[in-house]
N, C-alpha and C positions, 0 to 999 in steps of 0.2 A: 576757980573759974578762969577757965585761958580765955586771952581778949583778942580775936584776930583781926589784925589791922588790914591785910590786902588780901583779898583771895586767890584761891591756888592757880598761878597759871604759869605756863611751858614757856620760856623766855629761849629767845632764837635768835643767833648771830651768824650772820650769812656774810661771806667773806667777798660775795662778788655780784654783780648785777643778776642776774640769772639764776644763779641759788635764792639771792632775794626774792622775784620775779615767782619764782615756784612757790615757796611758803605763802608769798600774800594771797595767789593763786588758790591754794588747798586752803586757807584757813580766814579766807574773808569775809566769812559769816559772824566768827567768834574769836576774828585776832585784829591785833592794833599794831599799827607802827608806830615805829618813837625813833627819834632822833635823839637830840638831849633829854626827853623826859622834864621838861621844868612846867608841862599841862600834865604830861600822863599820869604821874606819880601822886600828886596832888587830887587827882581827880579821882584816881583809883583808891585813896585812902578815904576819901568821901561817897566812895559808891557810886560817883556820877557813871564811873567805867567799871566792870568786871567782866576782862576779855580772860578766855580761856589759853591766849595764847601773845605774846609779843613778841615783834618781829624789832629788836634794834638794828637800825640802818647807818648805826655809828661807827662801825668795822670797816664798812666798804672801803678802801682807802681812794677810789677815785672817786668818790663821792664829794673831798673834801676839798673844792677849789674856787676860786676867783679871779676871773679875766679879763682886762678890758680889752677889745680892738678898737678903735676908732673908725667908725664908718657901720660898725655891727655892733656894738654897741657892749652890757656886761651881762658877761656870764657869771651865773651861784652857782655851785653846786648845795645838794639835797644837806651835806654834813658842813658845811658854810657854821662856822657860830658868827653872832651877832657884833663881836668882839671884830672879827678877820674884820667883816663888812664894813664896822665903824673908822677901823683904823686901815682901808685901806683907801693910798693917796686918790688913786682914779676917782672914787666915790665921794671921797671928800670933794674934788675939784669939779669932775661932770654931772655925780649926781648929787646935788648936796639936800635935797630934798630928802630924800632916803636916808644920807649919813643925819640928818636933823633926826629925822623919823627914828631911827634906833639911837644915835647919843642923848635924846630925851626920854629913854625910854628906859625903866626898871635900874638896876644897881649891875655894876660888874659880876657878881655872882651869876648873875641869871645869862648876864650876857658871854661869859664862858661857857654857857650849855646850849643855852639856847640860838637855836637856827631861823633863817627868814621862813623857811620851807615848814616848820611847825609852829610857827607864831601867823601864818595862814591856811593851813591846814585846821587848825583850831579856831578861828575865826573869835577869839577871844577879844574881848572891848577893848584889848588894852594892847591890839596888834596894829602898832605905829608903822610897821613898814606899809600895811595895807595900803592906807589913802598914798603916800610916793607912787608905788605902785601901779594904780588906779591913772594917777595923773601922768606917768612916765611911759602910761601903753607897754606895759609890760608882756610879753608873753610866755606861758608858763610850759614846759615840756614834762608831757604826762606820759609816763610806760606802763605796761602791765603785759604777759606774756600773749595779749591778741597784738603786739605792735605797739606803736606812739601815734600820741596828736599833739596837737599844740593848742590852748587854751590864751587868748587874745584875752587883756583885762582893759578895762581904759573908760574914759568919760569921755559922753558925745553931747554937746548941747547940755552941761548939768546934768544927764545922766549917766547915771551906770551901766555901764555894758560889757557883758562877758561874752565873747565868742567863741564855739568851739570847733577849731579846722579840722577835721578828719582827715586821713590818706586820701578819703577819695577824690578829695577837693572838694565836700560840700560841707558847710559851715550851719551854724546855729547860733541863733544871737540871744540873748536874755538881757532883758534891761528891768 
């Protein structure tokens, strides 16, 4: 009796914004993105997921970066691991909320795979960048081939609030 651990699904590596953009496009019913995989793989072996398709976003190579300006504040990109983030000086120095948030968080292993972008994406209990985040007014830049928006995170008065800007300049608040 053969025992199968994941089911069968079409695994997809897209070399650039726009090739990505199209796959998540045509397969968003029954496809999953993944970054590092240190939720998908796990989850998928559990059955929590059976996508028919994965989209890895670990190829892009400009996906893979971190910026500070001073006055604008830091940039992640999507393939950021946890690892870059923890050990990088600007974060330890301006945001040290966040470098806390990930140096308490998990073992080295995880944090060589693992990204900010899917340790929120996954909204997982055990996602320490979140709350930094949350309190540093983060805003998240979200694409898909209709265009971008920008997604405002932050606490107002104790609460949570996520707002989300659209092109056309009208926004959406959730608290």
């Amino acid at each position: 009796m053969e025992k199968k651990i994941l089911n069968d699904f079409c695994f997809h590596k897209p070399k650039t914004l726009d090739e990505a953009l199209v796959l998540i496009d045509k397969y968003q019913e029954n496809g999953l993105l993944m970054e590092g995989g240190s939720e998908v793989i796990p989850n998928m072996k559990s059955l929590v997921v059976t996508p028919d398709h994965i989209i890895s976003l670990k190829h892009i190579p400009e996906f893979d970066y971190i910026t500070y300006t001073p006055g604008e504040g830091l940039h992640i990109g999507p393939s950021c691991t946890l690892t870059k983030v923890e050990y990088d000086p600007n974060v330890q120095s301006v945001y040290p909320s966040l470098y806390m948030g990930v140096h308490g968080m998990s073992n080295t292993n995880i944090h060589n795979i693992s990204t900010v972008t899917g340790n929120i994406c996954y909204a997982v209990p055990s996602a320490d960048t979140a709350a930094p985040l949350l309190t540093l007014n983060a805003e998240l830049s979200v694409k898909s081939v209709d265009g971008e928006r920008k997604v405002g995170c932050g606490v107002d008065e104790g609460a949570v609030k996520v707002e989300e800007k659209k092109p056309d300049g009208h926004g959406r608040a959730v608290l």
